[in-house]
VMD Tcl script that builds the backbone (N, CA, C; Angstrom):
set m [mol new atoms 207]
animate dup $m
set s [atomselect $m all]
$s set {name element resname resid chain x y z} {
  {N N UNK 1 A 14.234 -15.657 -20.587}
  {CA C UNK 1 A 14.221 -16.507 -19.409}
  {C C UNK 1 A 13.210 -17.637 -19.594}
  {N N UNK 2 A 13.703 -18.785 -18.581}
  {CA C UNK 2 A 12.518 -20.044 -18.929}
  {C C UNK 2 A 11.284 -19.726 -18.211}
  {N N UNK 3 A 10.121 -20.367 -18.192}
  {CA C UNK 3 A 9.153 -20.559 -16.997}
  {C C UNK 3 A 10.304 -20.737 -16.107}
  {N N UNK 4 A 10.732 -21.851 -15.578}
  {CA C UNK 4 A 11.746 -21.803 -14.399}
  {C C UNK 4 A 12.115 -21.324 -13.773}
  {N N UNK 5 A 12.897 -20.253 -14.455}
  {CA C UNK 5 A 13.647 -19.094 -13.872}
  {C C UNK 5 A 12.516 -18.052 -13.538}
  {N N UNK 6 A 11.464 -17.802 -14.462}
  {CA C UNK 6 A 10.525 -16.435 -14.225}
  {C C UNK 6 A 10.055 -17.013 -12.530}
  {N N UNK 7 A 9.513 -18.048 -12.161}
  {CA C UNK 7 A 9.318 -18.789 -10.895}
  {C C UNK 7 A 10.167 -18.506 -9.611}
  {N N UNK 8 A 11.141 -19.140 -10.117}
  {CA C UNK 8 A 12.320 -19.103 -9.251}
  {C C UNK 8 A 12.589 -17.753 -8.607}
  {N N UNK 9 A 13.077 -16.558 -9.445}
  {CA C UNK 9 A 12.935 -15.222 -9.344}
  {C C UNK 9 A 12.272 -14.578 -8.854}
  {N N UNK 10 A 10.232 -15.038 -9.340}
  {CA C UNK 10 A 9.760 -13.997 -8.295}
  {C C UNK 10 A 9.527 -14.304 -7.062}
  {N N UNK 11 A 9.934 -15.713 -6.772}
  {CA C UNK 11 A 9.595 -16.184 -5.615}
  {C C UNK 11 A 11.011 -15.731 -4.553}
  {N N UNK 12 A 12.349 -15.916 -5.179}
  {CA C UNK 12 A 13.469 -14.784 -4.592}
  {C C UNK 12 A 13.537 -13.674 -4.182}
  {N N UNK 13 A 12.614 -13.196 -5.299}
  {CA C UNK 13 A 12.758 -11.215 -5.368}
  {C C UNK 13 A 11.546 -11.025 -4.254}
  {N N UNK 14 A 10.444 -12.104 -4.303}
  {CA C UNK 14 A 9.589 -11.559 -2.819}
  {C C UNK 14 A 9.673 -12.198 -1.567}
  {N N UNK 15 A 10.910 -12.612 -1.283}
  {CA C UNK 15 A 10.998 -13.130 -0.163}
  {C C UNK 15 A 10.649 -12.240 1.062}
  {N N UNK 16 A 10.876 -12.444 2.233}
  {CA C UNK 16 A 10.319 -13.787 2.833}
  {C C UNK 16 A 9.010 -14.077 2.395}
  {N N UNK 17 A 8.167 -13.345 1.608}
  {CA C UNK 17 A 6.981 -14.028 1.553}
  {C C UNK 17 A 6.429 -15.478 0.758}
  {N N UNK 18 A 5.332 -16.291 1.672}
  {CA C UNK 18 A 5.159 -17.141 0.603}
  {C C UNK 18 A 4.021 -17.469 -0.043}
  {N N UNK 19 A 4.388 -17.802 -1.346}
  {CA C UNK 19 A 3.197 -17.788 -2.634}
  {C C UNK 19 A 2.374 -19.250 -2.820}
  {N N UNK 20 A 0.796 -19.253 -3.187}
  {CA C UNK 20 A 0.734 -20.747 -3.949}
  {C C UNK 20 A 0.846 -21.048 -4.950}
  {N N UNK 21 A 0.625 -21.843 -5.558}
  {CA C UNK 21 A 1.015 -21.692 -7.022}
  {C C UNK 21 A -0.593 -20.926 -8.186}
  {N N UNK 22 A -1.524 -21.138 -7.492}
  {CA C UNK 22 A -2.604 -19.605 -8.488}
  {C C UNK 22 A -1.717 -18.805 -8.377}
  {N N UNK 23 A -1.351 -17.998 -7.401}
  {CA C UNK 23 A -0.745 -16.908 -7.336}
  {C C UNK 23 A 0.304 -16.543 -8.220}
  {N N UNK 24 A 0.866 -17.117 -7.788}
  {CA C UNK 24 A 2.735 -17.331 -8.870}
  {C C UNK 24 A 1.469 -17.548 -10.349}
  {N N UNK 25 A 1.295 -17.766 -10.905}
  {CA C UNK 25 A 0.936 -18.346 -11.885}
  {C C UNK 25 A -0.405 -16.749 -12.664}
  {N N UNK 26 A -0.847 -16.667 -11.388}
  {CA C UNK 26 A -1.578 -14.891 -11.743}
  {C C UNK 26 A -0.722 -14.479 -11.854}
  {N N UNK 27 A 0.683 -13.812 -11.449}
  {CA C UNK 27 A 1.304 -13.025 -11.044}
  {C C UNK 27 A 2.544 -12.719 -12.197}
  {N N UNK 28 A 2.642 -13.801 -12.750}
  {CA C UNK 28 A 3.546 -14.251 -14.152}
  {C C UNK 28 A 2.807 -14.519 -15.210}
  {N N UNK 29 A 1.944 -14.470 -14.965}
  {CA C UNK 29 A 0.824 -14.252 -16.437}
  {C C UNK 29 A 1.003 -15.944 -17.010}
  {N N UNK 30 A 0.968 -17.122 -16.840}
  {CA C UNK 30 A 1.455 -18.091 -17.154}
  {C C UNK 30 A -0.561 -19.108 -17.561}
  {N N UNK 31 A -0.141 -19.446 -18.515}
  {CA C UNK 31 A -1.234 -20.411 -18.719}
  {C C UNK 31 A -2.180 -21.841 -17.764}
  {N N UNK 32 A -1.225 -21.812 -17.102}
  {CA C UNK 32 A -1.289 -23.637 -16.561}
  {C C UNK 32 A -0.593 -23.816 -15.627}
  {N N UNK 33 A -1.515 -23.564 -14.503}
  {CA C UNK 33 A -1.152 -24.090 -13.051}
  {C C UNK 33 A -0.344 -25.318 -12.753}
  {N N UNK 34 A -0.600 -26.190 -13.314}
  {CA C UNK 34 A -0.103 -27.462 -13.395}
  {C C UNK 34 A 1.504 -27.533 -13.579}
  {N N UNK 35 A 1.775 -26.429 -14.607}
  {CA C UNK 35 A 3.105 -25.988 -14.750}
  {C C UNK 35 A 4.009 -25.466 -13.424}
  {N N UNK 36 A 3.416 -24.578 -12.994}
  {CA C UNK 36 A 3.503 -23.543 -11.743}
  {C C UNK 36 A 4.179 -24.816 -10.685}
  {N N UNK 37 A 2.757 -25.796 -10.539}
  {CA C UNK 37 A 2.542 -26.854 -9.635}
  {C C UNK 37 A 4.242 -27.518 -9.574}
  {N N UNK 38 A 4.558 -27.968 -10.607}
  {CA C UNK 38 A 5.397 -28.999 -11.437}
  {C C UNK 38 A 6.887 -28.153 -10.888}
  {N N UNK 39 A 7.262 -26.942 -10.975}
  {CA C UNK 39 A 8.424 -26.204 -11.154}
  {C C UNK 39 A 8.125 -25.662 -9.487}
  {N N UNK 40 A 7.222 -25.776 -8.552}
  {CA C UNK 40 A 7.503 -25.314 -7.264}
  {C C UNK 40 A 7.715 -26.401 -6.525}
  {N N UNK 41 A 6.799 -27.589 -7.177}
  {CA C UNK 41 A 7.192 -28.919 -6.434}
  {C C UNK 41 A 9.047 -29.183 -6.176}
  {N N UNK 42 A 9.667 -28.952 -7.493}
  {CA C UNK 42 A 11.054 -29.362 -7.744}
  {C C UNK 42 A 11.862 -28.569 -6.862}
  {N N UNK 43 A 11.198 -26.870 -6.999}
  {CA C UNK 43 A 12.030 -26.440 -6.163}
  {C C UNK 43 A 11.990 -26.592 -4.583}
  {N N UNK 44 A 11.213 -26.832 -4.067}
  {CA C UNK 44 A 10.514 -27.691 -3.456}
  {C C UNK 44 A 11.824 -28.001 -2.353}
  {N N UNK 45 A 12.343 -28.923 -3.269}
  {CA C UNK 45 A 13.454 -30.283 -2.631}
  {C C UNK 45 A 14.364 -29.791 -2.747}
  {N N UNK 46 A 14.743 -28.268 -2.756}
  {CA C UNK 46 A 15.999 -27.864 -2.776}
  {C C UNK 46 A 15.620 -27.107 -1.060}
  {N N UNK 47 A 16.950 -26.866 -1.102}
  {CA C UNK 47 A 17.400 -26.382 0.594}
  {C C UNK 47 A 17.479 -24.795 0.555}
  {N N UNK 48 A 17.261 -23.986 -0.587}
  {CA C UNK 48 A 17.071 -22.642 -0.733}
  {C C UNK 48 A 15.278 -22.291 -0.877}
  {N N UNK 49 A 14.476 -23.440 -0.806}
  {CA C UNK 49 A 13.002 -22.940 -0.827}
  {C C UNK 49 A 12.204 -23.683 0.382}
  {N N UNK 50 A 11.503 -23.570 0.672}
  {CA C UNK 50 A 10.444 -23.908 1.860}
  {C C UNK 50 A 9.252 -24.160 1.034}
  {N N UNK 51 A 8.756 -25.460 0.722}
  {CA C UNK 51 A 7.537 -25.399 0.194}
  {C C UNK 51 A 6.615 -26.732 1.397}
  {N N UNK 52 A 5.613 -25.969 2.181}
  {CA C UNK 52 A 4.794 -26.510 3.094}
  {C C UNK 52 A 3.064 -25.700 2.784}
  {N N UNK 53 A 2.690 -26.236 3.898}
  {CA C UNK 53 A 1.224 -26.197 3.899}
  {C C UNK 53 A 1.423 -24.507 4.710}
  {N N UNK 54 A 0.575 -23.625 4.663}
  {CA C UNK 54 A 0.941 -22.405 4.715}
  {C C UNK 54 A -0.196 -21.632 4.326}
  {N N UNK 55 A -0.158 -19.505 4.557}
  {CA C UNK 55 A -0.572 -18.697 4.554}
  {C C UNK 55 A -0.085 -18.141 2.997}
  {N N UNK 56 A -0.996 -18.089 2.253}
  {CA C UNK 56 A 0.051 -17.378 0.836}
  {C C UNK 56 A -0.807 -15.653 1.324}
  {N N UNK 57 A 0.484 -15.290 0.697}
  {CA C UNK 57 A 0.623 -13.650 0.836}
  {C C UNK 57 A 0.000 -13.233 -0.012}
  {N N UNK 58 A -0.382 -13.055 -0.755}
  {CA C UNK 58 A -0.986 -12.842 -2.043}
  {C C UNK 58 A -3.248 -12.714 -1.591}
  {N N UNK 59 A -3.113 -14.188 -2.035}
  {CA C UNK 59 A -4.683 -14.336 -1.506}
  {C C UNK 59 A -4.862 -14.637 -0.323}
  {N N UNK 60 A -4.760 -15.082 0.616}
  {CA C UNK 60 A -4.371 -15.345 2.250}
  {C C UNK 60 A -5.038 -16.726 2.125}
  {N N UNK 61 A -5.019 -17.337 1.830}
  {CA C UNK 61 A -6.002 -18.699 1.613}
  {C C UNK 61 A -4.346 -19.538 1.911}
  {N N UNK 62 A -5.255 -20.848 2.960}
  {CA C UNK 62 A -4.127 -21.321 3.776}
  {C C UNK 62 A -4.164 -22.728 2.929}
  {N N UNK 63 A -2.791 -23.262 2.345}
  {CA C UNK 63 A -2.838 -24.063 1.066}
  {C C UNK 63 A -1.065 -24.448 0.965}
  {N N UNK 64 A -1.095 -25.181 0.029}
  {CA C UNK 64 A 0.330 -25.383 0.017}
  {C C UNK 64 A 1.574 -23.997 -0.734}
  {N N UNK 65 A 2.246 -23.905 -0.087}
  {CA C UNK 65 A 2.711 -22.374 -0.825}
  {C C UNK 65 A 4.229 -22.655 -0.475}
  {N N UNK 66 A 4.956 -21.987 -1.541}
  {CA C UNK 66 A 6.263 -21.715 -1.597}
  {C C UNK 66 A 6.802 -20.565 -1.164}
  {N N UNK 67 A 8.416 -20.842 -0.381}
  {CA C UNK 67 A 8.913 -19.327 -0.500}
  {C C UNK 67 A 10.572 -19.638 -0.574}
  {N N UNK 68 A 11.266 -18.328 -0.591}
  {CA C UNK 68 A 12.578 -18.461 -0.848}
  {C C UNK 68 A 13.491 -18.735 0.943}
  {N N UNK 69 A 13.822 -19.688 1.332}
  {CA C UNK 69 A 14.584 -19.883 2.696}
  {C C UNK 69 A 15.366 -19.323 2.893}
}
mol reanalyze $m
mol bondsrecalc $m
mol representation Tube
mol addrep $m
């Protein structure tokens, strides 16, 4: 699977909850936030994710965070 998809997925498989991108990025073992940043932004602008200013589930720190709609 790509980064992409590993993203995409766990952010599906834990719905409704939503993640920031440290999190996603702890959570997938991934090098570089920036990456994380880059691939939640995109999904972002799709009509199957919700990415706003928010509560992440994970660390509770209120920040920009993604989830699956």
């Amino acid at each position: 699977m790509t980064v992409p998809e590993d993203v995409s997925n766990y952010i599906t498989i834990n719905r409704p909850n939503a993640y920031c991108d440290d999190c996603i990025q702890a959570a997938l073992d991934l090098s570089r936030r920036q990456q994380v940043q880059q691939i939640t932004s995109s999904l972002g602008l799709s009509a199957d994710y919700d990415r706003n200013d928010g509560i992440c589930s994970t660390c509770g720190s209120e920040k920009k965070v993604i989830r699956h709609a």
